[in-house]
C-alpha positions in Angstrom: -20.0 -72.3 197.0 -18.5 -73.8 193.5 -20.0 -75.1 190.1 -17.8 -77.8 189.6 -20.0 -79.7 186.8 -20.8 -77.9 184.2 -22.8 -78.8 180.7 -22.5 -77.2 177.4 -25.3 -77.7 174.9 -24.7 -76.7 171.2 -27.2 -77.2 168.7 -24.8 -76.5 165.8 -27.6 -74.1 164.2 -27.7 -70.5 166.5 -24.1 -68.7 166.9 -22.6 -70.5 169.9 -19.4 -69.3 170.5 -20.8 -67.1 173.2 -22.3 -69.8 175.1 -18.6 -71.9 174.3 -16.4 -69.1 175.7 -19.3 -68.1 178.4 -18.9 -72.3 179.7 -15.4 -72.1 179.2 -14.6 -68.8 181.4 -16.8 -70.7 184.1 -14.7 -73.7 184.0 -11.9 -71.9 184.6 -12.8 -69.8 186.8 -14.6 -72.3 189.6 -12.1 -75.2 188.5 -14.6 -77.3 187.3 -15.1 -80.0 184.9 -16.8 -79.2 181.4 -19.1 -81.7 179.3 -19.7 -80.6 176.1 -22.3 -82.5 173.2 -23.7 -81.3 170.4 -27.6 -81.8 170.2 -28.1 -82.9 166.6 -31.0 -86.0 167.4 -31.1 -88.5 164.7 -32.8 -88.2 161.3 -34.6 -91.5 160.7 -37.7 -91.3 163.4 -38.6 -87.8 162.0 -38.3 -88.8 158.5 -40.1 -91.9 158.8 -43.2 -89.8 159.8 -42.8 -87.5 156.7 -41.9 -89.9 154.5 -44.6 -92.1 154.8 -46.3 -93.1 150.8 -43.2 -91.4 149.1 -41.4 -93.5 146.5 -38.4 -95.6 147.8 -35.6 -93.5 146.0 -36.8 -90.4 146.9 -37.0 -91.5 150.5 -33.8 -92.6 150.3 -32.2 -89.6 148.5 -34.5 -87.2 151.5 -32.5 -89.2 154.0 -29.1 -88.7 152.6 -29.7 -84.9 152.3 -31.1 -84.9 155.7 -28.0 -86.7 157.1 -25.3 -84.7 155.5 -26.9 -81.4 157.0 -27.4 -83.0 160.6 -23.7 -84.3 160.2 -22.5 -80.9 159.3 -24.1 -79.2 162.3 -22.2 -82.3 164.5 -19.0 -81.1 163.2 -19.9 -77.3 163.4 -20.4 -77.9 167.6 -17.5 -79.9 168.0 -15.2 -78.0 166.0 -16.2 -74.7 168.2 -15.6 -77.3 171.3 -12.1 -77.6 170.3 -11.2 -73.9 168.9 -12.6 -72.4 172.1 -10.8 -75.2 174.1 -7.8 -74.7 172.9 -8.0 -70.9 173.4 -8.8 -71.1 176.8 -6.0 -73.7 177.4 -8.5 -76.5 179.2 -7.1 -80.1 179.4 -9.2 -82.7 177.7 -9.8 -85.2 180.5 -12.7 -87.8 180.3 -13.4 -87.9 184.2 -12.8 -85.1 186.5 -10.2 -84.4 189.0 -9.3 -81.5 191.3 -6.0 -80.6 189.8 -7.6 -78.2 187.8 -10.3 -77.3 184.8 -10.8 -80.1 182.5 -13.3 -80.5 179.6 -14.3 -83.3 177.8 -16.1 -83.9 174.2 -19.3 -86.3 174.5 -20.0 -87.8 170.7 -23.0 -88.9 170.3 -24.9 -90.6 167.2 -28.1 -88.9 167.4 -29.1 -89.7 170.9 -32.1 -87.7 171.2 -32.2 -87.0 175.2 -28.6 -86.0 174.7 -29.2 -82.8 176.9 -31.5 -84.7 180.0 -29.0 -87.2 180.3 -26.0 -85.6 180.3 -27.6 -82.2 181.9 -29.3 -83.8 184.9 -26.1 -84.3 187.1 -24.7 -80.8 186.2 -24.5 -77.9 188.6 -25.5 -75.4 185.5 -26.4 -76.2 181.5 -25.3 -73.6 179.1 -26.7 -72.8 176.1 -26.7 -70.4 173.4 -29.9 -68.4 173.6 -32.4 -69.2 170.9 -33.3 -65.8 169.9 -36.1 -64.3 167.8 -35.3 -66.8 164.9 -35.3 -69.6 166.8 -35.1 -72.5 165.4 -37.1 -75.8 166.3 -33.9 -77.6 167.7 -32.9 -74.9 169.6 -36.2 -74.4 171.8 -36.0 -78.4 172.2 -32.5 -78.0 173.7 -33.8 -75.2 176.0 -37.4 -77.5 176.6 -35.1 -80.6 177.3 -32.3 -78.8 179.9 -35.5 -76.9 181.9 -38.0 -80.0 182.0 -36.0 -83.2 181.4 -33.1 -82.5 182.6 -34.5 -80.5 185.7 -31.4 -78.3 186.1 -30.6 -74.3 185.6 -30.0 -72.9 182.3 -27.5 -70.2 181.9 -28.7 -68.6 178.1 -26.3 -66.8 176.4 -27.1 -64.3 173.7 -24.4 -64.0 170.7 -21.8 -61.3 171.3 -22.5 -61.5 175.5 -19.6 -62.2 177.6 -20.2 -63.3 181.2 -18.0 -62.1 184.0 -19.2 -63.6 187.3 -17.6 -60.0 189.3 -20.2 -57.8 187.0 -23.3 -56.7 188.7 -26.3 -59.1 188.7 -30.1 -58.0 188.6 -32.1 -60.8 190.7 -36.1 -60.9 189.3 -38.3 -61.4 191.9 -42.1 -62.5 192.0 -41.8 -64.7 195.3 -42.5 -68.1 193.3 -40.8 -71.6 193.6 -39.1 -71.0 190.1 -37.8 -67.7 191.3 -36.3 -69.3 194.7 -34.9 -72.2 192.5 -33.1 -69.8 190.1 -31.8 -68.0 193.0 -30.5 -70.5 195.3 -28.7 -72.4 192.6 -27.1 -68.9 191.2 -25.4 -68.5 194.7 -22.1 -69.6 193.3 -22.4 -66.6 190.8 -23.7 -64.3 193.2 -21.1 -64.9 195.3 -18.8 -63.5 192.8 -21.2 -60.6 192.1 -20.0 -56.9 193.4 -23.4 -55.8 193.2 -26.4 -57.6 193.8 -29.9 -56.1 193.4 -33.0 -58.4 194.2 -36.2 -56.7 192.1 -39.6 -57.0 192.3 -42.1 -55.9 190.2 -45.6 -55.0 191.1 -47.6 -56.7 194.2 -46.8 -60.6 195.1 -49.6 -63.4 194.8 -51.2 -64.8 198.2 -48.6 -67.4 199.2 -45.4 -66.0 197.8 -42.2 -65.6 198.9 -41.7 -61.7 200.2 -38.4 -60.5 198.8 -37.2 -59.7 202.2 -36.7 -63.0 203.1 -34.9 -64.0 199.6 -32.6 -61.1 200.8 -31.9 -62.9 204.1 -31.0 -66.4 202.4 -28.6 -64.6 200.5 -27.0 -62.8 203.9 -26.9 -66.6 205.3 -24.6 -67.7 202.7 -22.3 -64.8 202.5 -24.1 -62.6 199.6 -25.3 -59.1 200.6 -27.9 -57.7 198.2 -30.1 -54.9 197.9 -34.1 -54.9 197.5 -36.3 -52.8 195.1 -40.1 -52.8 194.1 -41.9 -50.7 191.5 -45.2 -50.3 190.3 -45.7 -52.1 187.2 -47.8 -49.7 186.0 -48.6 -50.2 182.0 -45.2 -51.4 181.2 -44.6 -54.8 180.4 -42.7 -56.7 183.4 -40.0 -57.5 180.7 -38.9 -53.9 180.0 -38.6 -52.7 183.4 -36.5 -55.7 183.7 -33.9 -54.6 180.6 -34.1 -50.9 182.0 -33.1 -52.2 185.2 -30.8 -54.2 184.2 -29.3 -51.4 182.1 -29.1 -48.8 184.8 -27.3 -50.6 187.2 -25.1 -52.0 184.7 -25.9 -55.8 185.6 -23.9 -58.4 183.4 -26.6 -61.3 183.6 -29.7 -61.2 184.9 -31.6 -64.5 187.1 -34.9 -65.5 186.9 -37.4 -68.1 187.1 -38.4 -69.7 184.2 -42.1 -70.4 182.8 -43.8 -69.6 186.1 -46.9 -70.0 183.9 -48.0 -72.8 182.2 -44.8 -73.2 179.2 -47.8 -73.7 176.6 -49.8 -70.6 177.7 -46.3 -68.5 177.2 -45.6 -69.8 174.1 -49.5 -69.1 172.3 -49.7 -65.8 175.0 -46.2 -64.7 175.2 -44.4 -64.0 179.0 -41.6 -63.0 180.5 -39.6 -66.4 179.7 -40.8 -66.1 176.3 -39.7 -62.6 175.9 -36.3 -63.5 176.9 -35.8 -66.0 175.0 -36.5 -64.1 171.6 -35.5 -61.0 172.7 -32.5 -60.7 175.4 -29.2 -59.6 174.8 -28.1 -60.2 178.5 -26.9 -63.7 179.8 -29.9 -65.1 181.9 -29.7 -67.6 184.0 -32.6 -69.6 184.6 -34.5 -72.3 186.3 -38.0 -74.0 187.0 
């Protein structure tokens, strides 16, 4: 069980030397080969909607303005690429091998599906997690790597370190996002010393029951233990973080938008939640 392609997304706007270090550790510790981009798109196509009946030289002087700050945040994400790099002693290599960890800096000039092109053949995309400020290029990296891309997101808040051996909480609500999260985590799991599979409340008609998420675990090697609680009046997101908190869990997996993504985002949800509010690594999918 190995991650051996790995994708690193930096927006050059939320902290990401987290995520960098957090992509890094993982490349050396499963031997794998590292792709990192920044994901700065290209001014002109949004300008040219804003700047529509605005005087020539003010257009013009918008668009310089507007290219020096998107050029700055290019520079930002690959100058962390190469600090953190170089601090982990990774060796640059454009294609991969199996003599060891290798990384390798993909520059772009704007390329706005940046993240589904280069994230759709990797085994886990790692990003820097948005937070409560989030920004608007940050939620389009996250929105790209879960719908375009189609691939698990590993979110890592500022100041969080991920060690695969810590313990990992599992959520569980028995639905196809929930199985995908946790069947492409195995690799992590695997590593895991403890393991604890949680669900919350009663499971919808035509769920998954947790037991057997426990038994595809035990077929690939990875014991876990099961636990359900009442929900009760608590939100489903802070019996998570005091879960996750009691056992001591280093990263937490869960599916992602098992509602509707437009209904969490004008409602609010669990992936929603998380996103603004997390301090723990998640790892997600859809």
């Amino acid at each position: 069980m190995y991650m051996k392609s790995i994708y690193l997304a930096l927006s050059g706007e939320t902290d990401g030397e987290s995520a960098a270090d957090a992509a890094f550790s993982l490349t050396k510790e499963f031997n794998a080969h590292l792709v990192g981009s920044d994901t700065v798109a290209e001014t002109g196509p949004f300008l040219d909607q804003t700047g529509v009946g605005m005087m020539a030289a003010y257009y013009d002087e918008l668009y310089q303005t507007a290219e020096k700050v998107q050029s700055h945040k290019r520079g930002q994400a690959s100058e962390l690429f190469e600090t953190v790099r170089q601090a982990k002693d990774v060796t640059l290599k454009a294609k991969p091998d199996n003599y060891g960890p290798t990384c390798y800096w993909h520059a772009h000039d704007g390329d706005a599906d940046v993240v589904a092109r280069l994230g759709r053949l990797a085994d886990v995309i790692i990003i820097a997690c948005p937070g409560e400020r989030s920004s608007y290029a940050d939620l389009r990296t996250l929105e790209q790597a879960v719908f375009d891309a189609r691939r698990p997101v590993f979110m890592i808040p500022a100041g969080a370190e991920v060690n695969p051996g810590d313990p990992a909480l599992v959520a569980w609500n028995g639905s196809a996002e929930a199985a995908c999260a946790l069947i492409n985590a195995v690799p992590l799991l695997a590593k895991s010393k403890q393991i604890t599979l949680l669900q919350v409340g009663d499971l919808e008609p035509g769920t998954t029951a947790i037991t057997e998420a426990e038994a595809y675990l035990r077929l690939h090697g990875v014991g876990a233990t099961t636990k359900t609680m009442d929900s009760g009046k608590a939100p489903i997101t802070d019996l998570l973080t005091d879960e996750a908190s009691a056992m001591g869990a280093g990263y937490l997996v869960m599916g992602a938008y098992t509602h509707n993504p437009w209904r969490e985002l004008v409602l609010g949800g669990v992936t929603q939640h998380m996103i603004k509010h997390t301090k723990l690594p998640t790892f997600l999918a859809h």
